[in-house]
N, C-alpha and C positions, 0 to 999 in steps of 0.2 A: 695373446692380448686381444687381438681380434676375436677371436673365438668369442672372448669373456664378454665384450660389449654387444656382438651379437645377441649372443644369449637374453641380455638383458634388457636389452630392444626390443627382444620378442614378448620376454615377460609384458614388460608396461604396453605393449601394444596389444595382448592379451586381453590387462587388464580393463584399457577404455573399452573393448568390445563387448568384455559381458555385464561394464557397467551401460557399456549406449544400449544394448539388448535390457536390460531391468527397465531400464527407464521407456522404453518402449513399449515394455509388458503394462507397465505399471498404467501407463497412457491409455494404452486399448482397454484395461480394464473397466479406469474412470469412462471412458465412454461407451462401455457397455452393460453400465450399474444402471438394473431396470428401474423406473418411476415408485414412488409408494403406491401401492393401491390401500384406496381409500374409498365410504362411503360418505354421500356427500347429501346435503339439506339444500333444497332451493328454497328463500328466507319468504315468507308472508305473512302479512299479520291476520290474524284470526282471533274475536272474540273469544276473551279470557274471564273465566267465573274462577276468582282467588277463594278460596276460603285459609281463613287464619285461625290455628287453634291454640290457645292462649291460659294457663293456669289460672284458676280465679278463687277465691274464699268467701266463705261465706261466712256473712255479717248480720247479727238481728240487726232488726228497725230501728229498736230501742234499746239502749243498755246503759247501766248504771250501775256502779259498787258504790252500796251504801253505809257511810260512814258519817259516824252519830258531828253535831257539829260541836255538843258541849262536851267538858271534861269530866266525870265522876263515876260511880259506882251503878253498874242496871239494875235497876229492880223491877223488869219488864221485859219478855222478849218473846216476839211471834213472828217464828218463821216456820210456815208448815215447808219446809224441802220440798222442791219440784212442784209444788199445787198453784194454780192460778189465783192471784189476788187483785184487789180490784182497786183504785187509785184512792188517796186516802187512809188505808187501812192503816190502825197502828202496830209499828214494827218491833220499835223499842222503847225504852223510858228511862231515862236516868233518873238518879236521886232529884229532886228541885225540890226538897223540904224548904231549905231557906227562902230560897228564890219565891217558892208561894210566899212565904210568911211575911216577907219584903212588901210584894204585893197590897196584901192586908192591909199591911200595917199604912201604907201610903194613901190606900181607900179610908181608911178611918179619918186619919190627919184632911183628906183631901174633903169629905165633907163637915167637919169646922169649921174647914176653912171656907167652903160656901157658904154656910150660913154666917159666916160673920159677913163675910160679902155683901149679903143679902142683906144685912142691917145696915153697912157703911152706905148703901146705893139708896136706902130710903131716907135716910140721914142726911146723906148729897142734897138731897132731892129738897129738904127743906131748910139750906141752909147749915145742919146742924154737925156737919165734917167738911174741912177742905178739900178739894181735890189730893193734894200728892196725900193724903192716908185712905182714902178710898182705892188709889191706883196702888197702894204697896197691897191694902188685902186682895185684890186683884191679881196681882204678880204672884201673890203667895197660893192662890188658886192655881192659874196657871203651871205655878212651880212640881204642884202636886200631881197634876196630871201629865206633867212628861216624866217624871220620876215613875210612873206608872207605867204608859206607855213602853219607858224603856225597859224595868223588870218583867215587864209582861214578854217582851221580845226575849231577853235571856232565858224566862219561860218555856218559851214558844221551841227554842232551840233545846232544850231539853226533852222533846219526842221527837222520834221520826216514825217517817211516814210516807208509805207508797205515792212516788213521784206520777206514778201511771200506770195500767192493766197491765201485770205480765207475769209472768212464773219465774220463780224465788229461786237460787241459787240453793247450795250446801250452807247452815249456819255456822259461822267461823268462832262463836262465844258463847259463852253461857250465864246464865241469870247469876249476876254478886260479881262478875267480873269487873274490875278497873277500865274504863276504858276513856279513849281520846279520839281526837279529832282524826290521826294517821289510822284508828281502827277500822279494817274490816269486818261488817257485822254477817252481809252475803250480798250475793250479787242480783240483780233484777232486769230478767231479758222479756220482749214482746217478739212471739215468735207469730202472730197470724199470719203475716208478710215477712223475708228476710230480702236482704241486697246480696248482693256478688261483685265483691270489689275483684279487679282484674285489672292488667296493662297490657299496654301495646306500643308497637315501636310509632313513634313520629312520624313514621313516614304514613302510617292509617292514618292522622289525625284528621282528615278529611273526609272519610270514611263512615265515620262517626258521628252522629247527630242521638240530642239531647230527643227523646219518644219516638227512636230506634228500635228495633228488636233485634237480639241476639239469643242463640240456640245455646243451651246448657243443660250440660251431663252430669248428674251425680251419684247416681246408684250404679251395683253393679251389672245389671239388667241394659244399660245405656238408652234406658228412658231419655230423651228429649223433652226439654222444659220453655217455653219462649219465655225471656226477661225481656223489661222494659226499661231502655239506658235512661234516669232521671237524670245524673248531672255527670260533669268531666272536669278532671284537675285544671285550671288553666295553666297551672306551671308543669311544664317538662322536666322531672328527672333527669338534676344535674349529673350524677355520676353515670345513668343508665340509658338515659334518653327515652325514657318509654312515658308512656301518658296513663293517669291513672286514673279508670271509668269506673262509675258503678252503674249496678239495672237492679231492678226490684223486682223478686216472683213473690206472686201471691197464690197462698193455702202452700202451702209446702213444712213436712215436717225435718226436714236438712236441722242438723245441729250448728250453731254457729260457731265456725274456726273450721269448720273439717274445708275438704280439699272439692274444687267443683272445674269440672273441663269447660270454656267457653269455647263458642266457634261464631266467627263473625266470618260473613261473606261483605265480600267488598269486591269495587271493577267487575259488577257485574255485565254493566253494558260497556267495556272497554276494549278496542283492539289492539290487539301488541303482538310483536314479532316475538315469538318462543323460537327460544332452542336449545336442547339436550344439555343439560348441565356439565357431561363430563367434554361436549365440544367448548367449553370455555379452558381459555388457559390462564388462571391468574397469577399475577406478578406484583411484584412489589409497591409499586404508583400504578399500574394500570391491568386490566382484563382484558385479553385478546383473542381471536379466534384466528381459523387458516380461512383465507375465502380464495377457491379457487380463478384465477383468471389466465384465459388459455391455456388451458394447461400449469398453469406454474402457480405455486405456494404463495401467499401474501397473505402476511400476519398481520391484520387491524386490530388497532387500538379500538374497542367498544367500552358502552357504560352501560351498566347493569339497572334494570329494576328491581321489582318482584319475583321473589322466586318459590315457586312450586314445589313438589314433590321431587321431579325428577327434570323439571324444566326450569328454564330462566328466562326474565323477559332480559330484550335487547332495545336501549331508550334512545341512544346515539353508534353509530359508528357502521353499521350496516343497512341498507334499503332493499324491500322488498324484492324480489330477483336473484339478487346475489346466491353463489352457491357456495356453502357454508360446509368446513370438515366435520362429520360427525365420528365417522371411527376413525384408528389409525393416526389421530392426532399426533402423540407424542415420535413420530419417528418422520413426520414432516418437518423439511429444514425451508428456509427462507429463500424463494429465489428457485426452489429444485423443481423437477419434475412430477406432475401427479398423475392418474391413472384412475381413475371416477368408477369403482365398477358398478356402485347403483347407487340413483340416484331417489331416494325415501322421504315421504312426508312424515311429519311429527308425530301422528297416529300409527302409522306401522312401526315407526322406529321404536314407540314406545310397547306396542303388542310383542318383539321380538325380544324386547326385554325381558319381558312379563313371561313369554314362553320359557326366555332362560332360566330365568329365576325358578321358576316352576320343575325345570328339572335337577 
């Protein structure tokens, strides 16, 4: 019986030893897990020249789809396809047999009816008609001349006619066709000048000024074109937030709708603290970086501006001085030890990029 609890003594006293021995291993370990090494950014602001390059299209000056405004049958139609025509010119004709003959017929009525006028007024004159039958052939005059007027205008709407100089679309109809008011007959662009409608986020809209110049690309050559911004949406792009600019180039033969690269420089005279995009760490409500102090990890909350290619500006949350984790981010914990092996400006950091990439 002794024997047996000996034994067992020994066991569990066995047992605390090679667990007090783990626990001990385990101790010395934790305190001999090296620092991360890390490459670090000392923070300065350095003037920043953003350029923003932004999709834009291209829009004539002038455009119109011409569609007849009366209803009936053409019996007229000139559209030379693609040729330039000059303001004025006649395009189409519908029937207006009636409509003249209407006309006519209210011209004829309408001078009886001044020459009886013309008798009632000398008649006035001596006595020899009262006033209200002088004033009714009078009325009846006047009666005739807006009757006029107005067939003349229904007339009037029976041609059309180049609203202003520009080259004629494809003809969508042909002479004896039925047509109406929803008809396409073709379309009428003025290409001497085109615009370049384009957006941009809100946060440029300060950027921006109405006899601006902005650089634009549209051949495959990458020709550079300077436009001139004429006006700006004043309303923001509820779903998108972007602000919608136009600029005007002139002589340019760009088709209108095809596709045009803008590039707007903005902050050209601005300093801002850059830094390396992948030293951001973003989260859910807020962007953080590591900024080393004495040695130890501390993760600041920063706020973001402008971002670059491969950098980002920083608006709040770090100052000038500050050293900032550029590599080795992700295996820096809060609070732990770091190890700085060098410490790089924005310019080399971004050179060693360029060399990696390069291989």
């Amino acid at each position: 019986m002794n024997k047996q609890v000996l034994r067992n003594f020994g066991i569990i006293l066995s047992g605390f030893f090679l667990f007090a021995c783990s626990q001990k291993t385990d101790t010395s370990k934790q305190k001999t897990t090296p620092p991360v090494v890390v490459d670090a950014l000392i923070a300065s602001a350095k003037p920043v020249s953003n350029t923003l390059e932004v999709n834009g299209t291209v829009v004539a000056n002038e455009y119109v789809e011409l569609h007849p405004e009366a209803s009936g049958r053409l019996t007229y139609l000139y559209v030379p396809e693609g040729k330039l025509i000059k303001k004025g010119t006649l395009i189409a004709k519908i029937n207006n047999a009636d409509l003249q003959a209407q006309v006519d017929k209210s011209k004829v009525a309408l001078d009886l009816a001044q020459k009886t006028e013309q008798r009632d007024k000398q008649l006035l004159a001596v006595n020899g008609l009262n006033q209200s039958d002088y004033d009714a052939a009078l009325n009846i005059v006047n009666g005739f001349k807006a009757d006029i007027e107005y067939n003349q205008a229904l007339l009037d709407k029976t041609f059309l006619k180049a609203p202003f100089d520009g080259y004629i679309g494809l003809r969508q109809v042909s002479v004896g066709a039925y047509v109406t008011p929803t008809t396409l007959i073709a379309t009428l662009l003025q290409l001497d000048k085109i615009k370049i409608d384009f957006t941009i986020p809100e946060d440029y809209s300060s950027t921006v000024k109405v006899g601006g110049l902005v650089d634009v690309v549209m051949d495959e050559n990458g020709t550079t074109r300077k436009a001139k911004i004429i006006a700006i949406e004043p309303q923001v792009n509820l779903s998108t937030r972007n602000l919608t600019v136009r600029a005007i180039l002139e002589n340019s033969s760009a088709n209108p709708g095809s596709f045009a690269k803008v590039i707007l420089h903005s902050g050209l005279n601005k300093s801002a603290i850059m830094i390396p995009t992948n030293a951001l760490i973003p989260d859910d409500k807020n962007n953080q970086v590591v900024v080393v102090k004495d040695g130890i990890a501390n993760f600041t909350n920063v706020t973001t501006g402008i971002r670059l290619s491969n950098n980002v500006e920083i608006t709040a949350g770090i100052k000038p001085g500050d050293t900032i984790v550029i590599t080795g981010v992700l295996f820096a914990r809060p609070k732990a030890p770091l190890q700085v092996r060098n410490v790089r400006t924005l310019d080399e950091f971004a050179a060693i990029n360029n060399n990696e990439a390069a291989k």
